[in-house]
ROSE-334893 format. One line per field, with one value per atom (N, C-alpha, C): residue number from 1; chain; atom name; x, y, z. Coordinates in steps of 0.02 Angstrom, whole numbers, plus 50000, padded with zeros to 5 digits. Example, Ala and Ser with C-alpha at 12.3 -4.5 7.8 and 13.67 -1.06 7.14 Angstrom:
REM residues 2
k = c(1 | 1 | 1 | 2 | 2 | 2)
c = c(A | A | A | A | A | A)
a = c(N | CA | C | N | CA | C)
X = c(50660 | 50615 | 50660 | 50642 | 50684 | 50645)
Y = c(49716 | 49775 | 49835 | 49888 | 49947 | 50002)
Z = c(50390 | 50390 | 50390 | 50354 | 50357 | 50394)
END
This chain:
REM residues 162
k = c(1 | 1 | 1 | 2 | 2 | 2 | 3 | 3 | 3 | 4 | 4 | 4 | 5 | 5 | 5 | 6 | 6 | 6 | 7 | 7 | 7 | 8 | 8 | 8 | 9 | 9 | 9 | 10 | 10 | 10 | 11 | 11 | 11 | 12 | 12 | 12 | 13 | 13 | 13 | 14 | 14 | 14 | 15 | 15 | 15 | 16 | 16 | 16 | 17 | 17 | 17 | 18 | 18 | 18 | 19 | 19 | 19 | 20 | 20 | 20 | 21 | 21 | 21 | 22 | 22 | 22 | 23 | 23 | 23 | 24 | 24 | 24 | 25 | 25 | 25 | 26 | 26 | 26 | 27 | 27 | 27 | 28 | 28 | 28 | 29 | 29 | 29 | 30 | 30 | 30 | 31 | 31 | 31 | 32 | 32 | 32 | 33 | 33 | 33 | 34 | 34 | 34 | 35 | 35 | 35 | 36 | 36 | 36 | 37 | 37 | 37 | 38 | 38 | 38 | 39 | 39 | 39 | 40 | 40 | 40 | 41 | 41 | 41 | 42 | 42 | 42 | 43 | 43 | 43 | 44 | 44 | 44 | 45 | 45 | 45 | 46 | 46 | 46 | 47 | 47 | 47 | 48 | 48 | 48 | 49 | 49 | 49 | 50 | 50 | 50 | 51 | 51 | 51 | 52 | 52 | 52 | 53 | 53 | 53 | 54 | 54 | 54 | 55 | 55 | 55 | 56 | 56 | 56 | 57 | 57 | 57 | 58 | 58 | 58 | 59 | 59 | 59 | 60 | 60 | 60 | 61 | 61 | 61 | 62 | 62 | 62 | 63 | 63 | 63 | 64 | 64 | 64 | 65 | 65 | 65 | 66 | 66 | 66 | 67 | 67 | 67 | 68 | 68 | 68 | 69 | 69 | 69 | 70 | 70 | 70 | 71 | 71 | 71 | 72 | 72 | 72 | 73 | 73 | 73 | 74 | 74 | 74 | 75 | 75 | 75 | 76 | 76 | 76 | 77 | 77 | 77 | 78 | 78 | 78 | 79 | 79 | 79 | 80 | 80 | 80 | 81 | 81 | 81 | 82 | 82 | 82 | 83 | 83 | 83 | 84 | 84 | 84 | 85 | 85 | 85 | 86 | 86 | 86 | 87 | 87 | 87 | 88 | 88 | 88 | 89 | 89 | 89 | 90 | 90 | 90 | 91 | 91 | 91 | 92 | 92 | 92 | 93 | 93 | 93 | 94 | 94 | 94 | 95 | 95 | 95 | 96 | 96 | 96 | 97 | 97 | 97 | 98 | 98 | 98 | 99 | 99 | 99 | 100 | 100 | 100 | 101 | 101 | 101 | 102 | 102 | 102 | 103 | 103 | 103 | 104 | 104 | 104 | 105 | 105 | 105 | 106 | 106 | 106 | 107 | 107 | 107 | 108 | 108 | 108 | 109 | 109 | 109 | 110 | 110 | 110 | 111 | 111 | 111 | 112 | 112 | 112 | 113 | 113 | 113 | 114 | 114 | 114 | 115 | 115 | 115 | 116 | 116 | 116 | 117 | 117 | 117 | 118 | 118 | 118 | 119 | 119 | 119 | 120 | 120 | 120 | 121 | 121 | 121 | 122 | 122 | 122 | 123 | 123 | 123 | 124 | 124 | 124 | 125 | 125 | 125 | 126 | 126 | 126 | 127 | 127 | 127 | 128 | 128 | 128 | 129 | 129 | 129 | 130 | 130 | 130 | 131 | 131 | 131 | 132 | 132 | 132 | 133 | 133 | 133 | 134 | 134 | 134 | 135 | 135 | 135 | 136 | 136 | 136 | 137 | 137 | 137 | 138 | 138 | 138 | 139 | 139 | 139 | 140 | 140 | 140 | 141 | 141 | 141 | 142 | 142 | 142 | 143 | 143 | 143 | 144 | 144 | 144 | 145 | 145 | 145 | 146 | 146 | 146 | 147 | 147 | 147 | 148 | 148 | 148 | 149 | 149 | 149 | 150 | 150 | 150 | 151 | 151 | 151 | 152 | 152 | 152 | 153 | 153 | 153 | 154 | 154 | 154 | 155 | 155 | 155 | 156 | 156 | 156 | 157 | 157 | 157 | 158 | 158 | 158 | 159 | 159 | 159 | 160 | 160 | 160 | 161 | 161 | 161 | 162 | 162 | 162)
c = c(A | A | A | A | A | A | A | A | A | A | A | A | A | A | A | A | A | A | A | A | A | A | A | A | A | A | A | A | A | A | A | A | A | A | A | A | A | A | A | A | A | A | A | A | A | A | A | A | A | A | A | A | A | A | A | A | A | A | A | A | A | A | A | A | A | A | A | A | A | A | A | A | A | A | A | A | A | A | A | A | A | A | A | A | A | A | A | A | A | A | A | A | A | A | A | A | A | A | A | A | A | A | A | A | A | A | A | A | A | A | A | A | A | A | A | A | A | A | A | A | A | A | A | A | A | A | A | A | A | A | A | A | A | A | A | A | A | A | A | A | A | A | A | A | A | A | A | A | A | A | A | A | A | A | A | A | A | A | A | A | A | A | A | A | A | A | A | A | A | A | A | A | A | A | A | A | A | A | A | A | A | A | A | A | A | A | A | A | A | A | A | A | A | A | A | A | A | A | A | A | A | A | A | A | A | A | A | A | A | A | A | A | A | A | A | A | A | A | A | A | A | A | A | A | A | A | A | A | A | A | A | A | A | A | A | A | A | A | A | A | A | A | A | A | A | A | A | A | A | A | A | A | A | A | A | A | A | A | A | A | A | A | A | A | A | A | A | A | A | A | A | A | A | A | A | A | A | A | A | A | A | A | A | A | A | A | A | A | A | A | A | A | A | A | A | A | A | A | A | A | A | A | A | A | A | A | A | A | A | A | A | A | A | A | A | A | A | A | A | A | A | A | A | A | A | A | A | A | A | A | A | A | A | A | A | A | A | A | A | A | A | A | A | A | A | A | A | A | A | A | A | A | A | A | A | A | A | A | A | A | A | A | A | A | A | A | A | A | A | A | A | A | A | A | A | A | A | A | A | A | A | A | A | A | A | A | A | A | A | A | A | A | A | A | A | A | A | A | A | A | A | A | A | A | A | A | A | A | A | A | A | A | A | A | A | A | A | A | A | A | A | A | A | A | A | A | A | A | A | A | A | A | A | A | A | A | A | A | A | A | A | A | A | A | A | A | A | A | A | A | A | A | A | A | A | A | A | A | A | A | A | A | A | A | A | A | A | A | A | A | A | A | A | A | A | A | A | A | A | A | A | A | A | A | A | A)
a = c(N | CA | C | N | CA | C | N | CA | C | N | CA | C | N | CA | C | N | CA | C | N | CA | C | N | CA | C | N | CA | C | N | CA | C | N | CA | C | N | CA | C | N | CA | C | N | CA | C | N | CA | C | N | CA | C | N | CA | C | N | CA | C | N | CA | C | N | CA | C | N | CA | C | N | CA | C | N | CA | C | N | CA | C | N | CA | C | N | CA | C | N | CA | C | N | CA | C | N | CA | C | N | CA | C | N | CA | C | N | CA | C | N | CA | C | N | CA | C | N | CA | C | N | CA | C | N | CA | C | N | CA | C | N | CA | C | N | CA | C | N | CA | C | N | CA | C | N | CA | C | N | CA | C | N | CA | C | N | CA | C | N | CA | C | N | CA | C | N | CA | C | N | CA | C | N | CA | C | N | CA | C | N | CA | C | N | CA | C | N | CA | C | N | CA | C | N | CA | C | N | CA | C | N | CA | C | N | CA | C | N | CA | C | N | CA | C | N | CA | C | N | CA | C | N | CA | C | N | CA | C | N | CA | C | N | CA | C | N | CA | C | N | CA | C | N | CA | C | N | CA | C | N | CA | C | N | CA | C | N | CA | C | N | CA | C | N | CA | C | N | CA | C | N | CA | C | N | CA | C | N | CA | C | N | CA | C | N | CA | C | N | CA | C | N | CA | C | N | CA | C | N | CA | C | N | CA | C | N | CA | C | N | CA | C | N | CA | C | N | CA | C | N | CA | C | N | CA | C | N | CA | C | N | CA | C | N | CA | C | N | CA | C | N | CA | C | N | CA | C | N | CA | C | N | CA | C | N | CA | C | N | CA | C | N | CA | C | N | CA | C | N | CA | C | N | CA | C | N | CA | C | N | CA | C | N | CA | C | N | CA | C | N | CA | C | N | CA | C | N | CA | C | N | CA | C | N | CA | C | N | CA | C | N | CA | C | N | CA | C | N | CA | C | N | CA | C | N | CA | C | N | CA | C | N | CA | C | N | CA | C | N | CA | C | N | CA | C | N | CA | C | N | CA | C | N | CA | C | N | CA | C | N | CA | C | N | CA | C | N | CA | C | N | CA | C | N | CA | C | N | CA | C | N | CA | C | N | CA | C | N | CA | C | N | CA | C | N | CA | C | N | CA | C | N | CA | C | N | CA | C | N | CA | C | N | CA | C | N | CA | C | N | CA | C | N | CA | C | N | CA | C | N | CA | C | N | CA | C | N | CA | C | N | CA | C | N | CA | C | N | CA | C | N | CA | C | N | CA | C | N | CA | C | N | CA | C)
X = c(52315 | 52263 | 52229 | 52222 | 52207 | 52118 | 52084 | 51993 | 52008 | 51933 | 51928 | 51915 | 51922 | 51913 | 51993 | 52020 | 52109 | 52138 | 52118 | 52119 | 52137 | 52054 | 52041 | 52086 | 52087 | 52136 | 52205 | 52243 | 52298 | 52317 | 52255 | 52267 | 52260 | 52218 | 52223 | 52290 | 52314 | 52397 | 52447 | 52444 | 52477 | 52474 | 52413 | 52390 | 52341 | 52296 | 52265 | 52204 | 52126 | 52051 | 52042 | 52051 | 52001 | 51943 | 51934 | 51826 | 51827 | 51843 | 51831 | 51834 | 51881 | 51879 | 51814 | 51796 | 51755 | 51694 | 51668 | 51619 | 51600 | 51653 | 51637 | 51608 | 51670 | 51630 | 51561 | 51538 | 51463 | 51410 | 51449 | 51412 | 51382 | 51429 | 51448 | 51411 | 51408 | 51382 | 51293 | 51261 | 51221 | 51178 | 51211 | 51188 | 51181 | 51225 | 51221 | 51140 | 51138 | 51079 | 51029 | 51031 | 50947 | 50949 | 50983 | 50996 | 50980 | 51012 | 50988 | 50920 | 50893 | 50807 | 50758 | 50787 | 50726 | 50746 | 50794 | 50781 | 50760 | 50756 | 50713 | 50651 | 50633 | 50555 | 50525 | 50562 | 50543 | 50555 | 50582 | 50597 | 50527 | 50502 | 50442 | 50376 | 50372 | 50308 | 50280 | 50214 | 50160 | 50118 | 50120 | 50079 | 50083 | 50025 | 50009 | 50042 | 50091 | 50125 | 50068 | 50100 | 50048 | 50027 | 49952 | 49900 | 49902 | 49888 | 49889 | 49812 | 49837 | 49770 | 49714 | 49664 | 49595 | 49579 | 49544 | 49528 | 49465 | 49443 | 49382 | 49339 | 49288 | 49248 | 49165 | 49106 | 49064 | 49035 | 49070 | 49046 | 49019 | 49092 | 49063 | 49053 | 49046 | 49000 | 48919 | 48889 | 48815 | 48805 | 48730 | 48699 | 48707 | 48705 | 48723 | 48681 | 48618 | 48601 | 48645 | 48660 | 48666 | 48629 | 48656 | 48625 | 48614 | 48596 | 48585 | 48530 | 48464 | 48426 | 48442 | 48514 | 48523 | 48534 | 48551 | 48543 | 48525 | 48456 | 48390 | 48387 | 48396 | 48376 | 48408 | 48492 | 48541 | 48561 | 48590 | 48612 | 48677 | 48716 | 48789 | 48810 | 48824 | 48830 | 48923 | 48937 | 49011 | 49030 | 49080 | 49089 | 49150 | 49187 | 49258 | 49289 | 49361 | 49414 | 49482 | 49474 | 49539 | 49517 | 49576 | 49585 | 49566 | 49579 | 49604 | 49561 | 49546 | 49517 | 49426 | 49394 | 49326 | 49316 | 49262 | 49233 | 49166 | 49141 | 49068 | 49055 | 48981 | 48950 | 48882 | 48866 | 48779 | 48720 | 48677 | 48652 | 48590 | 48556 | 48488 | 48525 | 48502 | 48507 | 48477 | 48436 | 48376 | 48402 | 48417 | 48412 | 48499 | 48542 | 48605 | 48617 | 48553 | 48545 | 48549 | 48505 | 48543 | 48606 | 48663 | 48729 | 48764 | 48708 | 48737 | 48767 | 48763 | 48781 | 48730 | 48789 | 48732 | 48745 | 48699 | 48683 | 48732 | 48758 | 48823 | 48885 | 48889 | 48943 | 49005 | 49050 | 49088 | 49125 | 49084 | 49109 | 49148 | 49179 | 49215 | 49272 | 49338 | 49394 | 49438 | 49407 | 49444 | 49483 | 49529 | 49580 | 49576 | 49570 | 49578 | 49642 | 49629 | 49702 | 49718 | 49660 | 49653 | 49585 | 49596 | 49524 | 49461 | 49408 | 49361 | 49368 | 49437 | 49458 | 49469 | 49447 | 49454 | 49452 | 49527 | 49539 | 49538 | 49533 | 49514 | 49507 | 49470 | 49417 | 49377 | 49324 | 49261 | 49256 | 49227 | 49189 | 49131 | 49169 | 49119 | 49115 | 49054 | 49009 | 48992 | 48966 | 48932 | 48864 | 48817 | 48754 | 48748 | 48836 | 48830 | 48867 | 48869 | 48916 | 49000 | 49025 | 49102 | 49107 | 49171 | 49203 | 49272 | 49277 | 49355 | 49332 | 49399 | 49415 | 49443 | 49401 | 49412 | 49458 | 49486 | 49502 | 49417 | 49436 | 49397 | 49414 | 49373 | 49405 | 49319 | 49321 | 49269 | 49283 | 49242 | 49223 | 49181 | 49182 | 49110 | 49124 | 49030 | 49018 | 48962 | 48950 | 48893 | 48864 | 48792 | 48751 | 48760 | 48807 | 48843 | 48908 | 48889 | 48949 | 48974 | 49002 | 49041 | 49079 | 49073 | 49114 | 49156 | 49198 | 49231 | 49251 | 49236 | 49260 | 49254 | 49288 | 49333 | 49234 | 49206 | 49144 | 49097 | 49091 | 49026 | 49003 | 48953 | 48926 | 48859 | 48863 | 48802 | 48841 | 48884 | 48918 | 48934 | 48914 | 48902 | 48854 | 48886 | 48832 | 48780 | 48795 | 48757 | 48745 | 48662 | 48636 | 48641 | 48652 | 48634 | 48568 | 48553 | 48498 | 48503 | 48463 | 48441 | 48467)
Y = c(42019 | 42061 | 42022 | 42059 | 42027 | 42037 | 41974 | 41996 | 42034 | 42049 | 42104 | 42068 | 42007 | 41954 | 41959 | 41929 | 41917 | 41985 | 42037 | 42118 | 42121 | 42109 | 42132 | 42090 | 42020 | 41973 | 41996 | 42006 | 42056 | 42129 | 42152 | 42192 | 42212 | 42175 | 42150 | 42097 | 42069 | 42050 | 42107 | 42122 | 42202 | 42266 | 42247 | 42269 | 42345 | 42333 | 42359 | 42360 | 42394 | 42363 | 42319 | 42312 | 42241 | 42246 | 42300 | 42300 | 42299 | 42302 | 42286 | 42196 | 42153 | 42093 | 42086 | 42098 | 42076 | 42099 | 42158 | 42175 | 42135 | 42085 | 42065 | 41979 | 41968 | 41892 | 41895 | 41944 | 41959 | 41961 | 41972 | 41983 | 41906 | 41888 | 41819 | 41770 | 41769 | 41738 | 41750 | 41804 | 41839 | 41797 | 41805 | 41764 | 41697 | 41663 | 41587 | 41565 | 41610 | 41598 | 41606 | 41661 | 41680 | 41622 | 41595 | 41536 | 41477 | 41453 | 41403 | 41416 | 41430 | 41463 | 41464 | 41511 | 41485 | 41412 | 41381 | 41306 | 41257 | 41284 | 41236 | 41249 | 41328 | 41354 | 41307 | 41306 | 41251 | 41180 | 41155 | 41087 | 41064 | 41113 | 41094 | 41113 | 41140 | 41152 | 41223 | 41232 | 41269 | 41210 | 41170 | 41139 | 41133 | 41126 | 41155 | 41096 | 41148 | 41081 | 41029 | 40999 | 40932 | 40900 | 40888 | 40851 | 40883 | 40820 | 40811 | 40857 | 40877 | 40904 | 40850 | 40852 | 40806 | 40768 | 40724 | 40705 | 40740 | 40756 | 40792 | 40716 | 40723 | 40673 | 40710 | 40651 | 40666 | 40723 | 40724 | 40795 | 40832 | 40893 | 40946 | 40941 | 40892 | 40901 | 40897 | 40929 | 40936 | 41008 | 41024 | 41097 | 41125 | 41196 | 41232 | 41307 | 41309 | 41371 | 41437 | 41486 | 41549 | 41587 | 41629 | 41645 | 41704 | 41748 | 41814 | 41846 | 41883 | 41896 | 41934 | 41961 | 41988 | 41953 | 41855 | 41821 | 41785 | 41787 | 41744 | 41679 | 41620 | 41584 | 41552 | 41585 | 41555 | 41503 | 41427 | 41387 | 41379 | 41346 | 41333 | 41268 | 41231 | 41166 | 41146 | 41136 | 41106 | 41034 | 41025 | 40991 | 40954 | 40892 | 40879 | 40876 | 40890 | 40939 | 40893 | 40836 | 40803 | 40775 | 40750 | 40733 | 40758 | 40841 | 40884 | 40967 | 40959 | 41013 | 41014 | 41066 | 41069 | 41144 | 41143 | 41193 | 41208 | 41269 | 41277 | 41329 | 41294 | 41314 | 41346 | 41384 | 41405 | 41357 | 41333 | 41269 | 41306 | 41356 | 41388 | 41463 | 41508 | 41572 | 41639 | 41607 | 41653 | 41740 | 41765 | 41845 | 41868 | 41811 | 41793 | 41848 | 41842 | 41882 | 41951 | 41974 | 42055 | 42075 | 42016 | 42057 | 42026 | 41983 | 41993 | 41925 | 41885 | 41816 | 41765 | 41727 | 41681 | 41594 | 41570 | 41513 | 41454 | 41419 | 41370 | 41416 | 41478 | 41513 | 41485 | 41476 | 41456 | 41469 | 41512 | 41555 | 41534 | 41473 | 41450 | 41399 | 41420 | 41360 | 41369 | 41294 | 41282 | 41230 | 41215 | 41175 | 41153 | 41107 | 41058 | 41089 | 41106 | 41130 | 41093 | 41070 | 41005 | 40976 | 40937 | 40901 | 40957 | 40951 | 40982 | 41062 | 41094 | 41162 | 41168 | 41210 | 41230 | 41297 | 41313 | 41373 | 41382 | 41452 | 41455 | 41533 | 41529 | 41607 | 41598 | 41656 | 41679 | 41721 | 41718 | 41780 | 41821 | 41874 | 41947 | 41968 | 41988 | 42071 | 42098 | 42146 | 42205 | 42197 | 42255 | 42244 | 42297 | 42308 | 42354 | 42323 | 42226 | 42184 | 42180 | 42235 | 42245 | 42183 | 42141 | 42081 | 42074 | 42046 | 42025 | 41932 | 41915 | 41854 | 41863 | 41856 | 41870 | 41798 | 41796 | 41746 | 41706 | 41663 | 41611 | 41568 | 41543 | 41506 | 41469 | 41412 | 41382 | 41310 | 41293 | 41237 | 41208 | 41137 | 41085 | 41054 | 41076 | 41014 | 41020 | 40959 | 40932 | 40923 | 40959 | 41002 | 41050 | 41095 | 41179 | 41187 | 41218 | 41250 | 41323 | 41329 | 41411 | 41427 | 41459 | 41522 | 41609 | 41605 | 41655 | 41723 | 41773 | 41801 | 41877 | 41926 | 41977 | 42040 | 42024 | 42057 | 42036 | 41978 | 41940 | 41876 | 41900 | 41851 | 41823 | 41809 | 41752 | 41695 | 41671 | 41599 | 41567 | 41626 | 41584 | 41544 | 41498 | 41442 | 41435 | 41408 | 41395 | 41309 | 41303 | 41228 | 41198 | 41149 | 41101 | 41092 | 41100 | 41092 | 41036 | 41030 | 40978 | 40990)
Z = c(46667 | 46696 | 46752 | 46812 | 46857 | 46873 | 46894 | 46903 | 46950 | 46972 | 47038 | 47081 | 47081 | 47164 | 47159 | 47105 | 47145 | 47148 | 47137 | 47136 | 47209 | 47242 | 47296 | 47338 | 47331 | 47367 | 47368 | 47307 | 47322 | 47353 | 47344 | 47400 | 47470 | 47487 | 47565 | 47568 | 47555 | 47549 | 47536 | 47499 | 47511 | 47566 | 47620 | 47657 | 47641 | 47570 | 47547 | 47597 | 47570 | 47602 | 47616 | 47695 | 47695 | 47680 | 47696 | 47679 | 47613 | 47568 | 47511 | 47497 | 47519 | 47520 | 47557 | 47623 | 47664 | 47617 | 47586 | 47537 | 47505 | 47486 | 47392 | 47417 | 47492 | 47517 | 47540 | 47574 | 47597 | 47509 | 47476 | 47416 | 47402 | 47403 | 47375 | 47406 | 47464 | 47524 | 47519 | 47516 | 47502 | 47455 | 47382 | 47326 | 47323 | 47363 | 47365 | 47414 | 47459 | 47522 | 47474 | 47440 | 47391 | 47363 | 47300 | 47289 | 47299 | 47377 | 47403 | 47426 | 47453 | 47480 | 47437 | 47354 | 47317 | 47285 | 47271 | 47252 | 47315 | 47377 | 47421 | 47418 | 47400 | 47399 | 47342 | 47295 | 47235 | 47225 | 47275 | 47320 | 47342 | 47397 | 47423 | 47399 | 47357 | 47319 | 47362 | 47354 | 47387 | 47436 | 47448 | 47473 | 47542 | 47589 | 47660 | 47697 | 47760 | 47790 | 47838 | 47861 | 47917 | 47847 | 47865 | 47811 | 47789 | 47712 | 47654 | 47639 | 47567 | 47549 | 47543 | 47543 | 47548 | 47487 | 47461 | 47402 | 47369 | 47320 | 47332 | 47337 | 47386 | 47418 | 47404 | 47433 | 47401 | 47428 | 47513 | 47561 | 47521 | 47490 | 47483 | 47401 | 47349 | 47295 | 47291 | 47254 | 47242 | 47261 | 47266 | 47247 | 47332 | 47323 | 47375 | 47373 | 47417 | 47418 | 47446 | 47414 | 47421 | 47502 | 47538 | 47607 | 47605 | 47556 | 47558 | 47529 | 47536 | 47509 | 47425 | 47425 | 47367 | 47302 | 47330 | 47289 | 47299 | 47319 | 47345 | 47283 | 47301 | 47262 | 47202 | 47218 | 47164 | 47210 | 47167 | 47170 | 47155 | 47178 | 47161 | 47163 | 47106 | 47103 | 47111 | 47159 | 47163 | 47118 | 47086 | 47063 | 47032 | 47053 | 47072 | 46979 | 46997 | 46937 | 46972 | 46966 | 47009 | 47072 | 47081 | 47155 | 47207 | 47199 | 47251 | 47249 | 47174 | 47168 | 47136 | 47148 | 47139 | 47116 | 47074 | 47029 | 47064 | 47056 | 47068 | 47012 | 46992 | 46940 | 46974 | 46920 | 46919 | 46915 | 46957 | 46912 | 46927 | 46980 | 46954 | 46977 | 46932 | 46938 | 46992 | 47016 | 47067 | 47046 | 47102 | 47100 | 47060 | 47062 | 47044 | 46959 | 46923 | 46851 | 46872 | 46955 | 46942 | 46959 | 46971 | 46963 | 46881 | 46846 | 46792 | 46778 | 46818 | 46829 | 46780 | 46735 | 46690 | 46717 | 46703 | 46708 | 46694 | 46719 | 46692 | 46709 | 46753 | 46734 | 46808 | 46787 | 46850 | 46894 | 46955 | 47008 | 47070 | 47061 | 47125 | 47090 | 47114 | 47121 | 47162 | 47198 | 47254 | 47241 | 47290 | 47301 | 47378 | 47393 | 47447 | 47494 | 47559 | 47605 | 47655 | 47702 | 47747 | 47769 | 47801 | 47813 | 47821 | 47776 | 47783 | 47770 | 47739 | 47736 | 47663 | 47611 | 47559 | 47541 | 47486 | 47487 | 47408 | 47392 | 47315 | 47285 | 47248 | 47214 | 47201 | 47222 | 47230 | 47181 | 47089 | 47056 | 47081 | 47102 | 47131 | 47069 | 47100 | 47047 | 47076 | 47053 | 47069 | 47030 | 47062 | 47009 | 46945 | 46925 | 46866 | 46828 | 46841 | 46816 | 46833 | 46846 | 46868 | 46898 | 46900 | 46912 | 46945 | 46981 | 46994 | 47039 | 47038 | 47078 | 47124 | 47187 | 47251 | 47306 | 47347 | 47379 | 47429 | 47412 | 47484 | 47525 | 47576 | 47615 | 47618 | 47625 | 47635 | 47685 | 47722 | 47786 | 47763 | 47767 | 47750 | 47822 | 47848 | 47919 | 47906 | 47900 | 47903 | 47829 | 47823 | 47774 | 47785 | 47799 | 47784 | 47758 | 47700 | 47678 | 47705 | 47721 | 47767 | 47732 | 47681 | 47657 | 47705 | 47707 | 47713 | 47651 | 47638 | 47570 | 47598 | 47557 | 47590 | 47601 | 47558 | 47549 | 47543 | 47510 | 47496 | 47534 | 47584 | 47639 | 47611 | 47527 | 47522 | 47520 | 47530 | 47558 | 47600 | 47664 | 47748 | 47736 | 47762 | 47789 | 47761 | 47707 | 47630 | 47635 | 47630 | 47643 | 47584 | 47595 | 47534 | 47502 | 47422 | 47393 | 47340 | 47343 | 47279 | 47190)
END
């Protein structure tokens, strides 16, 4: 009994389909590329080409005021999780309790992308509590932290507090 590769091979020798040979090599060909591509995708990791991700440094750890009157007076304490990565916590609550937000609760993880650039999630609410984890992008220059986030602009350019 013959497979259906030496099938098809005999019958393009017989002067059967070629497109059927030519079908089954494109197949073939096809699968090896997916193949090779995701074991290089998993070769090189996720990690951002050029520079290296950052170390977490003392820049952007310590307290960070909030820039929005709707959460007048919450604090956000960053705080290093590795090398590379940083947490932000609740460390004073201000207006932060009317979306439902508690104290110690931990609304930021980032990961280091390049000098001075950190990328991560942002815990949104709403003020009827509803939640999701939003993407961020955050900048440290200076004493400013600059948040980027798809809706929530109390993380522009958020000063450093005590």
């Amino acid at each position: 009994m013959r497979t259906s590769f030496s099938a098809a091979r005999s019958e393009v020798a017989e002067g059967g389909s070629r497109e059927r040979w030519v079908t089954t090599l494109m197949v073939a060909m096809a699968i090896a590329t997916m193949v090779l591509l995701l074991a290089a995708t998993l070769w090189t990791g996720n990690e951002a080409k050029g520079q290296p991700a950052p170390a977490v440094t003392r820049t952007i750890l310590g307290g960070w005021s909030t820039n929005c009157e709707c959460s007048k007076g919450m604090i956000v304490e960053i705080v290093a999780k590795g090398q590379t990565e940083a947490l932000g916590r609740i460390k004073v609550l201000g207006r932060g309790s009317d979306f439902k937000y508690k104290l110690g609760e931990n609304i930021l993880q980032l990961k280091g992308a390049s000098n001075g650039v950190w990328t991560g999630l942002l815990l949104w609410r709403n003020t009827n509590g509803v939640k999701r984890w939003q993407p961020i992008t955050m900048r440290f220059n200076g004493d400013v932290l600059h948040g980027v986030s798809d809706n929530d602009h109390c993380f522009e350019n958020m000063q450093r507090s005590p």
